[in-house]
C-alpha positions in Angstrom: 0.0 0.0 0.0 1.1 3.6 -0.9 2.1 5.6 2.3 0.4 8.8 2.5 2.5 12.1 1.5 2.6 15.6 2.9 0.5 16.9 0.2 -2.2 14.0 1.0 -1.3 15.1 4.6 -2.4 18.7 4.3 -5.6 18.2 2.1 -6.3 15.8 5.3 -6.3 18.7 7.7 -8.4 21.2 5.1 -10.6 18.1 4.8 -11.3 17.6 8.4 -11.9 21.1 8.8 -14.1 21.3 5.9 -16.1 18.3 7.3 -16.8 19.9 10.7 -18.2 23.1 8.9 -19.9 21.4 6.1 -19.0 24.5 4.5 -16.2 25.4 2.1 -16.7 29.2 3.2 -16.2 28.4 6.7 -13.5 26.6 6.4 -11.6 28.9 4.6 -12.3 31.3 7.2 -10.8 29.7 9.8 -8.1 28.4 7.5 -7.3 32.3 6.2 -7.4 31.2 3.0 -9.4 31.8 -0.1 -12.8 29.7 -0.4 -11.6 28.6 -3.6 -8.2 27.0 -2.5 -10.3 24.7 -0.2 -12.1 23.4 -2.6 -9.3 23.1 -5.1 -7.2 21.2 -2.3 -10.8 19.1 -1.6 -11.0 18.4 -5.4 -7.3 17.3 -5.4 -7.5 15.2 -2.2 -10.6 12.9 -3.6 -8.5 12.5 -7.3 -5.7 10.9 -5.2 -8.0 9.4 -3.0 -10.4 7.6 -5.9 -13.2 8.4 -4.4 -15.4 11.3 -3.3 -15.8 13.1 0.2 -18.9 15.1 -0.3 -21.9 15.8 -2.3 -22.1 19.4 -3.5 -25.3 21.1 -3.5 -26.5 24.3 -4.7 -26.0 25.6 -1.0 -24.8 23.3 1.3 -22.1 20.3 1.5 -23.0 17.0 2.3 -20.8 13.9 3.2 -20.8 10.9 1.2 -20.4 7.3 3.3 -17.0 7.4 2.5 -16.4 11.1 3.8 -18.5 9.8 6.7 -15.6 7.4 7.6 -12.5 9.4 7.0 -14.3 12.1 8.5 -14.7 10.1 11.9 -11.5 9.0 11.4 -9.3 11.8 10.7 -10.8 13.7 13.3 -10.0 10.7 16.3 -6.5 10.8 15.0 -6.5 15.0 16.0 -7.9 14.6 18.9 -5.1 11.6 19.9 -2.4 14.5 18.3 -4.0 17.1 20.4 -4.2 15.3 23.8 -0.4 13.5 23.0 0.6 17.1 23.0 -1.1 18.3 25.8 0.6 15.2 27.6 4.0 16.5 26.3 4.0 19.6 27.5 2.6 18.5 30.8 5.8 16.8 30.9 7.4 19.9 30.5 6.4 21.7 33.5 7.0 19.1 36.2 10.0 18.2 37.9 11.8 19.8 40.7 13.3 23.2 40.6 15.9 24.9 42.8 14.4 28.2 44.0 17.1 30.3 46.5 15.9 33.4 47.8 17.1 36.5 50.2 14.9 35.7 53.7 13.0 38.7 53.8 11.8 38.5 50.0 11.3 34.8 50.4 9.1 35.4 53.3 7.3 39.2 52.7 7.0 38.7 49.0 7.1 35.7 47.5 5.1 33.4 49.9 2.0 35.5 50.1 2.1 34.5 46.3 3.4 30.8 45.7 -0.6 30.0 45.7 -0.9 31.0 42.6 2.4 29.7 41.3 1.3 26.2 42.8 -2.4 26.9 40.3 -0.2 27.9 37.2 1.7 24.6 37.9 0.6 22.1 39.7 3.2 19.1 39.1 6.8 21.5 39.5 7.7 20.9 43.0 9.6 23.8 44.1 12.5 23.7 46.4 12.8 26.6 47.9 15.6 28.0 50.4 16.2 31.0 52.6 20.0 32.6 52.2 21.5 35.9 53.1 23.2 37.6 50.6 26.4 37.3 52.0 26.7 34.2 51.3 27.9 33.6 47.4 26.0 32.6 44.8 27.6 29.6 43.0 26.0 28.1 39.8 25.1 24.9 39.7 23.7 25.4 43.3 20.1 26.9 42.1 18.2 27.3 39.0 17.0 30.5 39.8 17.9 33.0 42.8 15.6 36.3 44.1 18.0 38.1 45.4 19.1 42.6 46.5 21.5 43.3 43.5 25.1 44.8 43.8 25.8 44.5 41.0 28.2 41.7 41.2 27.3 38.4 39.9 30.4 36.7 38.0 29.4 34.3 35.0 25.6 34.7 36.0 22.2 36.8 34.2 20.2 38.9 35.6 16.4 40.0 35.3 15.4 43.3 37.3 12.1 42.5 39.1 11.9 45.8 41.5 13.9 48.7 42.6 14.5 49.2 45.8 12.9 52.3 47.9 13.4 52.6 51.6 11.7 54.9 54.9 10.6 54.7 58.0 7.7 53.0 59.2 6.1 52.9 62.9 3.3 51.6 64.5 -0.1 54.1 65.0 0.9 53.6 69.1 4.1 55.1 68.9 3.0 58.6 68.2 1.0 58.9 71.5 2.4 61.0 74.2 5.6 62.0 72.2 6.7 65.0 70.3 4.9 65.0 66.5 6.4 63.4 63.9 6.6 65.5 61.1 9.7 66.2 59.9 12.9 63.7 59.9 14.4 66.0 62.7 11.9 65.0 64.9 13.3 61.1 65.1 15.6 62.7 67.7 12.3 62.0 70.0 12.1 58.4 69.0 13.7 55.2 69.2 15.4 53.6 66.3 15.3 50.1 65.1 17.9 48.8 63.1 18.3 45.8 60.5 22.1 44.8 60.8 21.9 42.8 57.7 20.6 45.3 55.2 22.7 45.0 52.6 26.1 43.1 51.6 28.3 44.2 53.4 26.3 47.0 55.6 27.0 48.3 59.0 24.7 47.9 61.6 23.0 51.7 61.4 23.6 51.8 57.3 20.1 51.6 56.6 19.1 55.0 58.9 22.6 56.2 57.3 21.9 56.3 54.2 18.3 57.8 54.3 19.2 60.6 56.3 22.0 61.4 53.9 19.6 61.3 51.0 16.9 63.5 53.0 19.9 66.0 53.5 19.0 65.6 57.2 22.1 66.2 59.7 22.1 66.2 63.3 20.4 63.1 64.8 22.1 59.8 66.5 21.3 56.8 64.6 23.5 54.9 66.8 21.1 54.0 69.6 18.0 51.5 69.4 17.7 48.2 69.1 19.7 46.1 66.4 18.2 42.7 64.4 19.6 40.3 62.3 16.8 39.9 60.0 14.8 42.6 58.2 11.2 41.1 59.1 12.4 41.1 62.9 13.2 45.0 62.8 9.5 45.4 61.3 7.9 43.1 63.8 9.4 45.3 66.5 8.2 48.2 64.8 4.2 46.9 64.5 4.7 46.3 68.4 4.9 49.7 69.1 9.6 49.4 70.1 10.5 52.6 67.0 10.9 54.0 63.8 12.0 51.3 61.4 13.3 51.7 57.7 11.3 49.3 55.3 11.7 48.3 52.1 8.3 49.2 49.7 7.9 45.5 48.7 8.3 44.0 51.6 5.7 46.1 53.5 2.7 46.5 51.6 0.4 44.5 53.8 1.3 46.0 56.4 0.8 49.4 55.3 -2.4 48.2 53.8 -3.8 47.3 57.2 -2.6 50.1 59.5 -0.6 48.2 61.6 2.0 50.8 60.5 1.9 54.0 58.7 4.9 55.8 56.9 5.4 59.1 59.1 7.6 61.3 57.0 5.7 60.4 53.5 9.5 60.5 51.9 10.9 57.4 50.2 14.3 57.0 48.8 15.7 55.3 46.2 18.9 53.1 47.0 20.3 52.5 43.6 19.6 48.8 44.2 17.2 46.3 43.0 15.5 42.8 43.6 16.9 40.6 40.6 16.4 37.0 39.4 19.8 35.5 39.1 20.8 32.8 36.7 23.1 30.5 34.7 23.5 31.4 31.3 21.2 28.7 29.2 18.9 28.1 32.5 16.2 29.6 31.0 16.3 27.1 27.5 14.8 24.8 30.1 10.6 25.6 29.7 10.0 24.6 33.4 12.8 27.4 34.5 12.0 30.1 31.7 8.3 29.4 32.9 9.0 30.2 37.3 11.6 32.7 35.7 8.5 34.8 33.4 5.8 34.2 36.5 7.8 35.7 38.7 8.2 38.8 36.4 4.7 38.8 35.8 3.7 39.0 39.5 6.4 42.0 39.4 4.8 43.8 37.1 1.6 43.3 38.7 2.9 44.9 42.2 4.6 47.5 39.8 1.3 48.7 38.2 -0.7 48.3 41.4 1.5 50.7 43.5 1.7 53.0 40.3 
């Protein structure tokens, strides 16, 4: 028996199409092609076939017992293509993936969200792990890594997901039986609460430091308060009423959005720093990685346009 060619091949889809609509018009419409070609290639298909596929009447198509068959036929063997397909790339997207992460993103910003990562896809089983960034990032350790740019990452990519603003934040409580709170001169009336780990390198008071600087405001001791370790323990001393805390706009929103604190001075600054995706060049050729790679740039853009 003669094996099929890819001419025979693509009068079968046209057919299949054709035999759906029972109309050469709307089957060129979905097709994008002229009505004429369709049943040109129909014409074609039933010469090398030796038999016809449908009756034409003056306005409508019909099947013949033969199109009937090949009809039934051609479309089980799409369906089978289709679902085979949908089972490939289901494939695809499971498998485990290496997710590292800064603590404070991994726990302010990106757990609220892994829900919906978890909906998108269901069989990638995410390991995730919590690392300071002082502590290198080596490829073949991760497939992807969330972590505060500086700038620095030999042999690696990079994808900017924010950039980083900082300012104080207090509790409601706090401003009760102490001086107002209006200007940045007026922290000399408060406590100070101070996240030792703020950035690569840091000091213990370079978070306070630096935004003073930038505020052009001289004058007041940032070396008092109390000192943490970790950026979401400064801000839970801050909620329970301890001082005036510098926070980081994406890692904060909640908690501005309830009123457990407020953002005194109404002045952010702008580090020169950002939240990046870090990764080995070619990571991304994998689907499952260039998939968790564009989600999480997606859910970026989403914060982006809501704070806008």
């Amino acid at each position: 028996m003669q094996r099929l060619n890819a001419t025979t091949y693509a009068g079968l889809h046209i057919f299949a199409i054709a035999a759906e609509e029972l109309s050469f018009t709307r089957a060129a419409a979905r097709l994008s092609v002229t009505t004429g070609a369709v049943s040109q290639q129909i014409k074609q298909l039933e010469e090398r076939l030796g038999f016809r596929l449908f009756r034409r009447h003056p306005r409508r198509l019909e099947l013949t017992a033969e199109g009937k068959r090949l009809a039934a036929t051609v479309s089980g063997a799409y369906t089978e293509v289709d679902d085979e397909i949908r089972r490939l790339s289901h494939g695809l997207m499971s498998g485990e993936l290496r997710l590292r992460s800064v603590p404070s993103f991994l726990s302010k910003w990106l757990m609220p969200r892994l829900p919906r990562l978890q909906a998108r896809f269901p069989d990638i089983a995410l390991h995730l792990r919590a690392e300071d960034s002082d502590r290198a990032l080596i490829e073949g350790e991760f497939d992807l890594a969330l972590d505060l740019n500086d700038g620095h990452y030999p042999g690696l990519r990079t994808s900017a997901l924010f950039e980083e603003e900082i300012f104080p934040v207090c509790a409601p409580q706090l401003l009760k039986r102490r001086p107002a709170l209006y200007e940045a001169s007026d922290l000399a009336y408060y406590p100070l609460l101070h996240d030792v780990t703020a950035w690569r390198g840091s000091g213990e008071h370079a978070e306070w430091e630096y935004y003073l600087r930038a505020i052009g405001t001289n004058g007041i001791n940032v070396r008092r308060g109390y000192t943490f370790n970790r950026n979401s323990l400064t801000i839970e001393a801050a909620i329970r009423g301890m001082g005036v805390a510098i926070a980081r706009r994406t890692l904060i929103t909640d908690e501005l959005a309830s009123g457990r604190l407020i953002m005194p001075l109404k002045r952010a600054v702008a580090t020169g720093k950002r939240y990046v995706i870090v990764h080995a060049p070619g990571a991304l050729d994998d689907p499952r990685v260039r998939a968790l790679h564009d989600w999480l740039l997606e859910e970026a853009q989403r914060d982006s346009e809501s704070l806008a």
